[in-house]
N, C-alpha and C positions, 0 to 999 in steps of 0.2 A: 504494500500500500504506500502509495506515494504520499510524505511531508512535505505538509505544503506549509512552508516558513513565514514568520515574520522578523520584521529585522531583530537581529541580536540571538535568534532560537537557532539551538543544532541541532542533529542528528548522526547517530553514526552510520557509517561507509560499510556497507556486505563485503567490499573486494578493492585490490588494488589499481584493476586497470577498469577507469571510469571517460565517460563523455559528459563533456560540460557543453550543455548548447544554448545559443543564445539568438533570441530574439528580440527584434526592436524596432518601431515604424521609421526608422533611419536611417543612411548606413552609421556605424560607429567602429571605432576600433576596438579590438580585443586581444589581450596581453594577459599575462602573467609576471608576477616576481614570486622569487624564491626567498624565502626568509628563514633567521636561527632561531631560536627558542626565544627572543625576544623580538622576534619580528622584525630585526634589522636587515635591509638588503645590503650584501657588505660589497657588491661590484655590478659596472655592465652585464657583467657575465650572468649575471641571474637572474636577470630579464629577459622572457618572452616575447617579442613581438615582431611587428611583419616586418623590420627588414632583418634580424635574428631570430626564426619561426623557430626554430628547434635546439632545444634542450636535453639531458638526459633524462628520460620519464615524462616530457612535454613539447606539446607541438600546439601552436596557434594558427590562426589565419595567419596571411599574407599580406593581405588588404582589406581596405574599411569594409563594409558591407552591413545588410540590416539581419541578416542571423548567422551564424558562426557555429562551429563545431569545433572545440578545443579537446585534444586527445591529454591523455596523464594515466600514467604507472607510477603506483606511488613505491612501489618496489624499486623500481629504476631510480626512483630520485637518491641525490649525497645523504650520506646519512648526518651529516650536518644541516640539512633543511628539514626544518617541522613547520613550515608553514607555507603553503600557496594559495597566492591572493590573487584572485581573478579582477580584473579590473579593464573600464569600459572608459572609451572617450570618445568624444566628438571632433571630427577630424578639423583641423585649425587651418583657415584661407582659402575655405570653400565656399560654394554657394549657400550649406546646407544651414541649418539653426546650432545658436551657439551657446544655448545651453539644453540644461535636458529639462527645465521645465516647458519647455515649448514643443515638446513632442513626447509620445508615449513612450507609458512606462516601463524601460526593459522588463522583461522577461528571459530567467535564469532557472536551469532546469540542469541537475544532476543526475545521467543516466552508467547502466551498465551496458553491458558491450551487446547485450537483445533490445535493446531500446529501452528497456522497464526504466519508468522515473523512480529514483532513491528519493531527491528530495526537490523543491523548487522555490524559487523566490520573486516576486516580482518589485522590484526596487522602485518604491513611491517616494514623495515626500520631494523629490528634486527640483528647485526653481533656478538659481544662478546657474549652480556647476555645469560645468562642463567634462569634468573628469567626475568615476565614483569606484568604490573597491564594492564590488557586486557581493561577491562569495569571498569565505578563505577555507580551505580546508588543511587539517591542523593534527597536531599528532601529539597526544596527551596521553602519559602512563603505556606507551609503545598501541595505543589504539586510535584512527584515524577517524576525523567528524567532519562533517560541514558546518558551517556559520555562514547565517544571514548577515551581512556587514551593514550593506548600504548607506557607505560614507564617503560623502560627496566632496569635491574642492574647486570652490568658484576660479581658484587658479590655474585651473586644468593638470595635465599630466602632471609639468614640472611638482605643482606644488605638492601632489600627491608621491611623487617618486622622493620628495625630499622630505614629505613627511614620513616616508619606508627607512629615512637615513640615508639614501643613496647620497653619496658626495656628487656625483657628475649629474645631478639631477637633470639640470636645466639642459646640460650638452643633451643627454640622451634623447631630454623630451622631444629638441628639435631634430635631432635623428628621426625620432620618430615617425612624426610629423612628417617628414623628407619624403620618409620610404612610403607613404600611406599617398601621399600628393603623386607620387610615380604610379603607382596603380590604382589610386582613386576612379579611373577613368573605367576599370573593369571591375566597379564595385555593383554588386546589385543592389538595383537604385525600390526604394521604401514603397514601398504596398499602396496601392488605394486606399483611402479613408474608407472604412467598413459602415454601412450604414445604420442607421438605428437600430433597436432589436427594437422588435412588432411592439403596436399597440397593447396594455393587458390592463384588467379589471385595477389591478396593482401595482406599481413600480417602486419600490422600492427607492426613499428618500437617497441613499447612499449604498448599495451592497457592502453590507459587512460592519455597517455603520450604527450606531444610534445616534437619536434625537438629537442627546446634548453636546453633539459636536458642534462647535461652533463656525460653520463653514456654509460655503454655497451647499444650496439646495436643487434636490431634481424632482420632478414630477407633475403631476399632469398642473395645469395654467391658472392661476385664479384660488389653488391648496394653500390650507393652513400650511401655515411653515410647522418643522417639524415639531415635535413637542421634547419637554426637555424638563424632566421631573427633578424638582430643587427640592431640599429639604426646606419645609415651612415653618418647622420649630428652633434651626438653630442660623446662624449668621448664612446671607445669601451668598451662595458659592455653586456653581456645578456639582449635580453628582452625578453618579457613575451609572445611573441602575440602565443597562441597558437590557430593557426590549429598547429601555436604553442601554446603548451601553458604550462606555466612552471609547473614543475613538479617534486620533487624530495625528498633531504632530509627528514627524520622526521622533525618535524616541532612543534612549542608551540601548545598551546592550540585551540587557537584564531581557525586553523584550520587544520592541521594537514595535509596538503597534504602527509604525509606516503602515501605510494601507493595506493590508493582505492582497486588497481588490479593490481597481479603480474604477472597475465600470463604475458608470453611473455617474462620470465626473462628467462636469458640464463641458461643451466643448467651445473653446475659444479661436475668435480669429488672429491668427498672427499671420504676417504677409500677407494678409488677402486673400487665404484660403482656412478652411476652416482647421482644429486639430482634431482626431477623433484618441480622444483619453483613455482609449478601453482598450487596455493589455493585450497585446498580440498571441501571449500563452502560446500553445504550440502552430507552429506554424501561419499563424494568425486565423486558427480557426475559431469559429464561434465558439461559445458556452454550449454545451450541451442542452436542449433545449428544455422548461421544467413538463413535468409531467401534466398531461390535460386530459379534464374531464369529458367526459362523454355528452354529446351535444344535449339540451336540456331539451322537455319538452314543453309544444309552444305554453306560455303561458307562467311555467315554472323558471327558478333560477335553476342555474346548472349546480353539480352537487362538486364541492371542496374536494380538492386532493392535496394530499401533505407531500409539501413540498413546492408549490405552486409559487415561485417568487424566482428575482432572475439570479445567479449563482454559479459559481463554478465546481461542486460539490455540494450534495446530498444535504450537511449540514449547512455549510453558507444558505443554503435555500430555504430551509428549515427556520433557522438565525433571522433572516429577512420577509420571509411570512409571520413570523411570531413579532418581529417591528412592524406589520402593516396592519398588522389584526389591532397592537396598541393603536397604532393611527388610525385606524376604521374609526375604532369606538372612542377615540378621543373627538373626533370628526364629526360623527352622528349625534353624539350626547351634547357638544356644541350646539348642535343646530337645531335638538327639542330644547336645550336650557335659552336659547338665545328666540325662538318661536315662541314658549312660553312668556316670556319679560317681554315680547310684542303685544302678547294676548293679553297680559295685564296692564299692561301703556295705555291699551286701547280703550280696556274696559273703563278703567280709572276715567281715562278723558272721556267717552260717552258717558258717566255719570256725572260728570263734572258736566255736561254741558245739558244732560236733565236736569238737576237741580239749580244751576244758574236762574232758570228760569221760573220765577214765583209762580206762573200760572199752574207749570205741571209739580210742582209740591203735593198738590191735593189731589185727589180725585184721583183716578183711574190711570188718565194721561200717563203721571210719574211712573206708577208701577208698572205700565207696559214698554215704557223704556226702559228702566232697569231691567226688567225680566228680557227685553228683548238684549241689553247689552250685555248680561251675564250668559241669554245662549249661544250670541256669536263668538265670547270668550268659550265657553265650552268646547265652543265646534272646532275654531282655531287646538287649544290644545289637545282634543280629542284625533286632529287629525295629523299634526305633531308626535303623538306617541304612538300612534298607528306606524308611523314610518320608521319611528325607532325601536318597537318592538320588528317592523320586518326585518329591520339590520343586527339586530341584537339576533335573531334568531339565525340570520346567516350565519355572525360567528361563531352561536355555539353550537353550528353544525359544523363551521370548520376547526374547529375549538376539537371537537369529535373524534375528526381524523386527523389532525395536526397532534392532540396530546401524545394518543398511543405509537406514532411513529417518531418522537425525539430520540435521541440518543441522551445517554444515562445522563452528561454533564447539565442537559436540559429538561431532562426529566423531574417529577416528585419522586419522593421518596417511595411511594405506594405503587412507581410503573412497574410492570414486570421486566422491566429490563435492564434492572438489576440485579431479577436472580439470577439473568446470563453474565453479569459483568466478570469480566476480565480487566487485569492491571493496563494500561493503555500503553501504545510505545510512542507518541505523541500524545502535546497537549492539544485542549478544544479552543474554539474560539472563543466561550464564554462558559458561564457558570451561573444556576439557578441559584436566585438568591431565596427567592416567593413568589408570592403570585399580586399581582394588584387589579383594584376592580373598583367602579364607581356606582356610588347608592341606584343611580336612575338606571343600572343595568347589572345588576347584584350577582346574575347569574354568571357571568364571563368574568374567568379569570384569566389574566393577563399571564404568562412568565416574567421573570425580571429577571434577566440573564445581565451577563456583567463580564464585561470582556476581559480575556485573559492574555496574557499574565497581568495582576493589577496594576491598578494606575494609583492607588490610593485606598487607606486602610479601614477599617470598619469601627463604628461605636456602637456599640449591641447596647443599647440604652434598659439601664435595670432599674429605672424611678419607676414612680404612679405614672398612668398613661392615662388621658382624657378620653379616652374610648370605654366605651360601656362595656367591653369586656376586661380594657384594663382596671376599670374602676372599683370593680368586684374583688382585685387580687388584689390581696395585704404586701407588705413589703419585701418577707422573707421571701414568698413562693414566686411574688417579682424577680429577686435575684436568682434564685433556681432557674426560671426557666431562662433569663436572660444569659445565664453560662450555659445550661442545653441547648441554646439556637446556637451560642458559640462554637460547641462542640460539634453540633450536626455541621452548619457551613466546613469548621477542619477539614472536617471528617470527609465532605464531598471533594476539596480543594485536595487531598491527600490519595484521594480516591483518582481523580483527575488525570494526574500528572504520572512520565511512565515511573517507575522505582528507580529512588534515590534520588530523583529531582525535586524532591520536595519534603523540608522540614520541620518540624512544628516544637516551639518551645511554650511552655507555661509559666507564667509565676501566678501564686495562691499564694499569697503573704502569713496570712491567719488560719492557712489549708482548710476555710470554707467551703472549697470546691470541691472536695473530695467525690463525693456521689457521684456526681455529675461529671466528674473529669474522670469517672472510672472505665468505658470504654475507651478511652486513648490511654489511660495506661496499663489496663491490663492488655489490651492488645500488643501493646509493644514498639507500638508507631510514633510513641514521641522521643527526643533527639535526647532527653535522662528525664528524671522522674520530677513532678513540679516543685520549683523555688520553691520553699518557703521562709520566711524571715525578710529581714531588713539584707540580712547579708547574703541570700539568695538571691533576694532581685535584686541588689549590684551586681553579682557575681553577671549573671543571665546578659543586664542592660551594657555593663563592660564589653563583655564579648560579640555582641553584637554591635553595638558603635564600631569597636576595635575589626570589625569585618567592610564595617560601613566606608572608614577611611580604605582602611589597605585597599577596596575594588576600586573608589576612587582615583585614589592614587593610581592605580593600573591603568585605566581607562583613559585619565588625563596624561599617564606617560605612553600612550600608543600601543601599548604591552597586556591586555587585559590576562594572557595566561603567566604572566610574572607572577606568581601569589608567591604566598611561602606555602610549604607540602601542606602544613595543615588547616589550611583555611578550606570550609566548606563549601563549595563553590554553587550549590543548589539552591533554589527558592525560599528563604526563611518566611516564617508566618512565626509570630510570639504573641500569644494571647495573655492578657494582663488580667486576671479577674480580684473584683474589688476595690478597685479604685475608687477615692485614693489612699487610703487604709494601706501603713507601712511604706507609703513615699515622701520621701523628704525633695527641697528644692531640686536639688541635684536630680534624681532621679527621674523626674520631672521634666527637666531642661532635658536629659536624654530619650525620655519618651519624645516629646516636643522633636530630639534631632533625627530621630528617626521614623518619624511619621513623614516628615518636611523631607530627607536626603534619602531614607533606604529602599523605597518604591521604585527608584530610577537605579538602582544595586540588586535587586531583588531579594529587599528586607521589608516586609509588611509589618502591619499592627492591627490588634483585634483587642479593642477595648470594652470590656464588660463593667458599666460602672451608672453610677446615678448622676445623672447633669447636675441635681440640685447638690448632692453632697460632695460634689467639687467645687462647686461656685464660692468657697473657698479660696480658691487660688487668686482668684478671679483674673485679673490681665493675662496672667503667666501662663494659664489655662485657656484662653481663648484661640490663640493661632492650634491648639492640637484639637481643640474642638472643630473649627474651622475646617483642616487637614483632612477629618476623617467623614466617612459616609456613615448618618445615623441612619441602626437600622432597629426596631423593638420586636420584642419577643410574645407579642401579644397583638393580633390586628388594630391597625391603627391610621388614621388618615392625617400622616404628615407627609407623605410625599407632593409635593403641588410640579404642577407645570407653569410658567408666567406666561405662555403665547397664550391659550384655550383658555387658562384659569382656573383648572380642573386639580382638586382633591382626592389622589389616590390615597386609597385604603390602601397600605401595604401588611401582607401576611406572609410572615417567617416562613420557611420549608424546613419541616419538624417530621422524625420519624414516628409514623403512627404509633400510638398504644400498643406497648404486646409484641409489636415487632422484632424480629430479630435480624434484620436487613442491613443495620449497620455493624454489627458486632461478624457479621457472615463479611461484609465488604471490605471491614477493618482487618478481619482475618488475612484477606488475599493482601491487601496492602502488604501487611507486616512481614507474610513469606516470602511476598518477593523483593520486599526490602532485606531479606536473609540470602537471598540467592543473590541478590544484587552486589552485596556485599564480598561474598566468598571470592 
């Protein structure tokens, strides 16, 4: 099964002799360097490209062109090189565009010698550059990976060959350049602009996207722009929750949500012809088309099929129906809330303009214009809910067949398809957080998936809750379940990711948590057994800060596999429960620095605590409030949108009663974090 990357995510290599092929709506050139253990390219000589195409263990094109096929034996290569960085440029004193935000997004696809794709990347986010390091493939503990790189230099070749270290940067780049201008002329010249994909009931705002991106928008003419659910209880900030789910900038390494996928990017004119944004993927063929229902008959709507949204994979499709289903019903519940406050406008002013009049006060007169103003208001929203029950009932028909066919990261806890779960060899695109729903359509529930790897850490909120179900719950069985939703999310986030990429710490100060924190520890799945004391959670928040610097450090020295042997170089997740019971300043200040630095490192935070019995801190406490996405462990309607205006109910995803789904899932975690190990 082909990885399909985003920037900064690897995978490992089946074999040594591989094809890198590259596609692109331009010609570009395509090179390699060879680099040592720290990424340094220490000569000429260990440069790939067209007027030096071959190497030991590699061979490049010749000349620019818009797809390439780069051959590599990693057996062949010196055993002095542990690193090969595939890298892309725009040829320099040509006719063609001069940087890469002005034409589509390469497309990088690592295959075996049958064509099977290993892994792929498509490199978004590029506007100046002209130069980018696509892929590197990388040799750690004697076993070979790919990386999505996708790092770009508005100063083309030179700047990136001297950010390799090469001394003769700048000579080589105009070598380069030389040899690429000599055979430019036998370059094959860039595709036709691919025309739209068809008309559909749905298109998706951005594929691969949520809401609260804050970017150009796509879809049909005259649409609410997307929606984009902020937390309404605490300071206004973006969150993450994607049916929303965030999505944008390039991004560190840690994970690079660059676009996975740009269809759906608007298309701009540059020179005077238009660009078409949508990834050339193999050969520039189309998406695979989604699956379509069966014509309806006259009269009827046509009946949902899951999967039905535009995508280049099963889930992506999946991921972008469950954002059009939020946007249906953010859509339709608009336009009965916004019909309604007409029907009252109206009615109000036709009484206001019955009663102005003294004569119809009395008598008969009055009452038959009220009674007549109050049936047109009737009729009006009578035939406003009419329309929204028709749409509310579309989608929980395609609610129907959209739930049972998610894959598990999308799934409830209650799908069956989890009792098939296997540990994953890649991660997903997102993660269920809950489900959200609005009063005027009670029965649809939403997913709220949440793109992964995160962008930012969670506050599992364990105060009184203003909902009528939180109202009824005392304080204690509040923080219960607010470390149960804790544990369930671990628990999925662990479940997720394939073994050994992903690690989970606790601190329990007062070891309150015990109960509840006993599926992750008897299973075996946390990184040691929970903090507790004042000198546990230093020990914990030290060693994770001290991880925060050193990738840092890596990352801003060009070097990210420079660590020392024992740094863990996987996904941290550190859940804190109880706060802030047994935090002093300091500790504090380091929750704070790694809420704000460890997300773009891949160090998260999962805070289980009462807003009120922090407000203590008060100032010091705000930017980690801020930071993180509330979420409660009891239904509750703080999520808002500010476009619609709409109050989503958000509700946890909590293993049923009785269940034993998580202690079975936690099981396979744990063993193949044992096998992983060995």
């Amino acid at each position: 099964m082909t990885a399909e990357l985003t920037r900064g995510q690897n995978h490992p290599l089946p074999g040594a002799r591989l094809e890198i092929r590259v596609s692109a709506g331009t010609p570009v050139v395509a090179g390699a360097t060879l680099g040592d253990e720290q990424g340094a390219v220490h000569g000429v000589e260990w440069v790939a490209h067209p007027g030096t195409p071959t190497l030991p263990g590699l061979e490049v094109s010749r000349q620019a062109a818009a797809d390439h096929r780069l051959a590599v034996d990693l057996d062949a290569l010196p055993d002095t090189v542990h690193r090969v960085s595939v890298l892309l440029a725009l040829p320099a004193g040509g006719q063609g565009p001069l940087r890469f935000g002005a034409v589509a997004a390469p497309f990088v696809a690592v295959t075996d010698l049958d064509g099977d794709e290993v892994a792929s990347y498509t490199v978004t986010g590029l506007e100046a550059e002209s130069a980018v390091v696509a892929l590197e493939l990388y040799r750690r503990r004697g076993v070979w990976k790919v990386r999505a790189v996708g790092q770009g230099y508005a100063g083309g070749l030179a700047e990136l060959l001297t950010d390799q270290k090469l001394p003769e940067a700048h000579r080589l780049a105009a070598t380069v350049h030389e040899a690429v201008a000599r055979g430019l002329a036998r370059s094959v010249p860039a595709p036709p602009a691919r025309a739209a994909d068809a008309d559909r009931s749905r298109q998706a705002a951005t594929p691969a996207q949520g809401p609260d991106h804050a970017g150009a928008t796509q879809g049909t003419p005259g649409a609410v722009p997307p929606v984009s659910p902020y937390d309404a209880q605490g300071p206004a900030g973006p969150t993450t929750p994607g049916v929303p789910g965030q999505h944008g900038a390039p991004q560190p390494y840690r994970d690079g949500p660059g676009d996975p996928a740009a269809t759906g990017r608007p298309s701009t004119p540059t020179g005077g012809a238009p660009i078409d944004y949508s990834h050339p993927r193999r050969q520039n063929a189309a998406p695979p088309p989604p699956p379509t229902a069966p014509p309806a008959e006259p009269g009827r709507t046509a009946r949902p099929v899951a999967g039905d949204a535009t995508g280049w994979s099963m889930e992506e499709r999946l991921y972008n129906q469950v954002w059009g289903m939020f946007e249906d019903l953010a859509r339709t519940t608009a336009a009965y809330r916004s019909a309604v406050d007409f029907a009252d406008s109206r009615m109000e002013k036709e009484l206001d303009q019955a009663l102005s009049d003294p004569r119809s006060r009395i008598g008969g007169q009055g009452d038959a214009a009220r009674e007549a103003a109050r049936a047109r208001h009737g009729e009006l929203v009578s035939r406003a809910r009419e329309v929204l029950d028709r749409d509310v009932a579309q989608l929980l028909a395609e609610a129907e067949v959209v739930e049972p066919a998610l894959p598990a990261a999308f799934a409830r806890w209650d799908n069956p398809v989890w009792h098939a779960y296997r540990v994953p060899m890649e991660i997903p695109m997102a993660l269920r957080l809950g489900d959200l729903h609005l009063p005027d359509a009670d029965r649809v529930r939403i997913p709220l998936l949440m793109r992964l790897p995160l962008e930012r850490g969670l506050w599992i909120d364990s105060g009184r809750s203003a909902s009528a179900e939180g109202s009824l719950t005392d304080s204690h069985e509040t923080r219960r379940l607010g470390l149960e939703t804790a544990v369930a999310h671990a628990a999925r986030l662990l479940a997720v990711y394939p073994a050994g990429e992903f690690t989970v710490h606790v601190i329990d100060p007062a070891g309150s948590g015990a109960q509840a924190l006993s599926p992750l520890v008897r299973s075996g799945v946390l990184a040691a057994p929970p903090a507790v004391g004042a000198a546990g959670a230093a020990e914990v928040l030290a060693r994770l800060t001290q991880r925060v610097d050193l990738v840092q450090m890596a990352l801003r020295g060009g070097a990210p596999d420079a660590l020392p042997p024992g740094v863990d170089t996987s996904q941290q997740l550190l859940i804190v429960n109880d706060f802030p019971h047994g935090f002093d300043d300091r500790a504090v200040n380091q929750l704070r620095y790694l809420a704000d630095e460890g997300p773009a490192v891949g160090v998260h935070l999962m805070m289980v605590a009462d807003r009120e019995d922090s407000a203590g801190y008060g100032p010091l406490l705000d930017p980690l409030w801020r930071s993180l996405l509330r979420l409660t462990p009891v239904p509750d309607d703080h999520l808002a949108d500010p476009w619609v205006g709409h109050a989503w109910t958000y509700e946890p995803a909590l293993v049923p009663p009785g269940s034993q789904v998580l202690h079975q899932v936690l099981a396979q975690v744990a063993a193949a974090r044992r096998s992983w190990g060995r």
